[in-house]
C-alpha positions in Angstrom: -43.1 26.7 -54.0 -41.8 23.2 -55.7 -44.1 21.0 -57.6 -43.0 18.0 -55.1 -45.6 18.8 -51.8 -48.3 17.6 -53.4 -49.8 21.0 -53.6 -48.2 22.3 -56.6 -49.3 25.8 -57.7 -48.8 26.8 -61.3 -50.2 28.3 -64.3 -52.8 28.4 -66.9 -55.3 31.6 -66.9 -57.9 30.8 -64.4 -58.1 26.9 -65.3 -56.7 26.1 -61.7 -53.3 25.6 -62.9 -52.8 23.6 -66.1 -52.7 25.0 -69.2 -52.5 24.0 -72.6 -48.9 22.6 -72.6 -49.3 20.2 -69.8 -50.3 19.5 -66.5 -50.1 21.7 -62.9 -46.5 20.2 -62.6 -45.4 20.9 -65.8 -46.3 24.8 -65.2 -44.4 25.0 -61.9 -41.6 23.6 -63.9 -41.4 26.1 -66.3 -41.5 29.2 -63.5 -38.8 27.5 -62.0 -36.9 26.9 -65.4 -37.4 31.1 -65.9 -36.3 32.0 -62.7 -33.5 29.4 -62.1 -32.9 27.8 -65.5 -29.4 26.9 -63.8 -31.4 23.7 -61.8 -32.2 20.5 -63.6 -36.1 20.4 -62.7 -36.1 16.5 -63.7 -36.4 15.0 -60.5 -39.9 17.8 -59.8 -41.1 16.2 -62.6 -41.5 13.0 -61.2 -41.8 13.3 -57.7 -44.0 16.3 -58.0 -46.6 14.1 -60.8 -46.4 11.5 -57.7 -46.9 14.0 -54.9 -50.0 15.6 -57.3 -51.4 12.5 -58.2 -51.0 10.7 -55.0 -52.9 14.0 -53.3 -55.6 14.1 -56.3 -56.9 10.5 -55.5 -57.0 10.9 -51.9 -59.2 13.7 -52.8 -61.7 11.3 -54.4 -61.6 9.4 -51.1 -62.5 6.5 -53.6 -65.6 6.2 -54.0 -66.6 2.2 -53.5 -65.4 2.9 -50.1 -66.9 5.9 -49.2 -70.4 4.5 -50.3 -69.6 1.7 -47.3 -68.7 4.1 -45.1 -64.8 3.4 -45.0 -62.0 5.3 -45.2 -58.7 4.4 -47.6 -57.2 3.4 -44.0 -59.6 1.8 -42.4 -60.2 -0.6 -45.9 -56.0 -1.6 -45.7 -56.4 -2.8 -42.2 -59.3 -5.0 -43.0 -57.8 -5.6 -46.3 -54.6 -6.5 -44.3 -56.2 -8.8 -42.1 -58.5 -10.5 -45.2 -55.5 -11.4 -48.1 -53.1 -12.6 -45.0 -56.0 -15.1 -43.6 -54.8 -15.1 -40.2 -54.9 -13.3 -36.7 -52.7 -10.4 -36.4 -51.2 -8.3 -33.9 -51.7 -4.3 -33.9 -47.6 -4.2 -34.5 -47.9 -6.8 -37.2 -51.1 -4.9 -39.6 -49.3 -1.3 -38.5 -46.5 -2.8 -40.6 -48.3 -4.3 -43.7 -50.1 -1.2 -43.5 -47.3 1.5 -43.2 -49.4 3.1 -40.3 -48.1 4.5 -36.9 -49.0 2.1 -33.8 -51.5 4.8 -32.7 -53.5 5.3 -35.9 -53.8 1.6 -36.1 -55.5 1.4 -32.4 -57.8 4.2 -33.5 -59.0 2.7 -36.6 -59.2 -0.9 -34.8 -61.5 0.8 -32.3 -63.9 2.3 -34.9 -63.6 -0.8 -36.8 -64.4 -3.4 -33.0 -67.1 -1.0 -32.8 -68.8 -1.4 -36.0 -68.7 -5.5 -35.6 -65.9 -5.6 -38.3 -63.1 -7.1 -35.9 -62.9 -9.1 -33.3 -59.5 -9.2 -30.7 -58.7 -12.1 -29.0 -56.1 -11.9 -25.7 -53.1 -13.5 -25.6 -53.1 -16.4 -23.4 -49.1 -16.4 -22.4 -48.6 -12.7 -22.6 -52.0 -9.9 -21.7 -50.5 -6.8 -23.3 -50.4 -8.7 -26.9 -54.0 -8.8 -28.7 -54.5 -10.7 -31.4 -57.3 -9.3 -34.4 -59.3 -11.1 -37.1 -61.8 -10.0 -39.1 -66.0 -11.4 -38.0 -68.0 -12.4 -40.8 -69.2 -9.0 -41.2 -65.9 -7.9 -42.0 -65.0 -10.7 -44.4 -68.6 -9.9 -46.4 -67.7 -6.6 -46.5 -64.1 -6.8 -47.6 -65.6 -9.3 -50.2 -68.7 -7.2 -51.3 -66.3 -4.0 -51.8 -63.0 -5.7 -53.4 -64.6 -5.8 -57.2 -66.6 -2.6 -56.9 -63.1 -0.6 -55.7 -61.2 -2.6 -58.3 -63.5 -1.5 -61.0 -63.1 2.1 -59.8 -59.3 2.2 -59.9 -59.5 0.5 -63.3 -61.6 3.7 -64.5 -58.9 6.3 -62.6 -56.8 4.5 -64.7 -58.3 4.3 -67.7 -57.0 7.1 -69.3 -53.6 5.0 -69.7 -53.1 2.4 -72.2 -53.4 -1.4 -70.9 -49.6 -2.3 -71.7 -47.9 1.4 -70.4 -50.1 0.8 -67.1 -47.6 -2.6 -66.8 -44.8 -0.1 -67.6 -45.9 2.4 -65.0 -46.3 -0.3 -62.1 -42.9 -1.8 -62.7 -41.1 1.6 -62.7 -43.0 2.4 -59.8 -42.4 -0.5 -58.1 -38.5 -0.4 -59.2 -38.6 3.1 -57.5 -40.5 1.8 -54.4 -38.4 -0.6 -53.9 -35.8 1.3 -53.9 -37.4 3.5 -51.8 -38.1 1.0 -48.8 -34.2 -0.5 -49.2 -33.1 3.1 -47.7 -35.6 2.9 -45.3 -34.9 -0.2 -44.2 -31.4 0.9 -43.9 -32.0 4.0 -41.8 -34.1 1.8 -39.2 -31.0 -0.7 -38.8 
């Protein structure tokens, strides 16, 4: 198994897989160092500690929103739909979302149903709906922002203030890069 699923399986003694010389990754990189000590195990290192990290916070399903009844998902939609302060289409929030068409007509559903959004009809084209958030869904939005805010700043408080800016900008660097190749596969 590599370290870069997400699911990375390694070893201390019982301690669910990090030990005293490092994290989960940092074990599955040494069995594969022992084994195959032929392979540069850099780039496991990284992408795994994203993979394991990225997987380990949607495990705390973050709390702020789960107390509101929301899931990570269904908060970027509304989210979406609140910091661009305008109607958008399902095509347009499954893009500032990175969400499939489908899962974003799911969640819109749930979230019609709940009295969060509203959809307006398009009046030169029926197939195109337009969404907003309803009062409701701007209170809430509003009323969770600080709280989930304040709970990211404790998942991150483990990090010094001035490596935390260090850490975005390489991660965005990487994003970026990320989404250029993307973007170029699409075209």
């Amino acid at each position: 198994m590599t370290a870069t699923d997400g699911t990375a399986h390694g070893g201390g003694a019982g301690d669910g897989g990090t030990g005293p010389d490092g994290d989960t990754v940092a074990a599955v990189v040494r069995q594969w160092r022992a084994v195959r000590p032929d392979l540069d195990t850099g780039p496991m290192e990284i992408i795994g500690r994203i993979n394991r990290c990225a997987a380990l916070l949607q495990q705390a399903e973050d709390a702020p929103l789960r107390r509101a009844g929301l899931s990570r998902a269904e908060f970027d939609l509304l989210g979406a739909l609140r910091r661009t302060g305008h109607e958008l289409t399902p095509g347009e929030l499954a893009r500032e979302t990175f969400s499939s068409g489908a899962a974003v007509t799911k969640r819109l559903k749930q979230l019609t149903e709940r009295g969060l959004v509203e959809r307006r009809g398009d009046t030169r084209d029926r197939r195109v709906a337009h969404l907003r958030l309803t009062g409701a869904g701007r209170d809430l939005v509003d009323g969770i922002l600080p709280d989930q805010l304040a709970y990211e700043s404790a998942v991150l408080s483990g990090v010094d203030g001035s490596r935390q800016g260090e850490l975005a900008a390489l991660l965005g660097g990487l994003l970026s890069q990320l989404e250029g190749r993307l973007d170029a596969l699409r075209a």
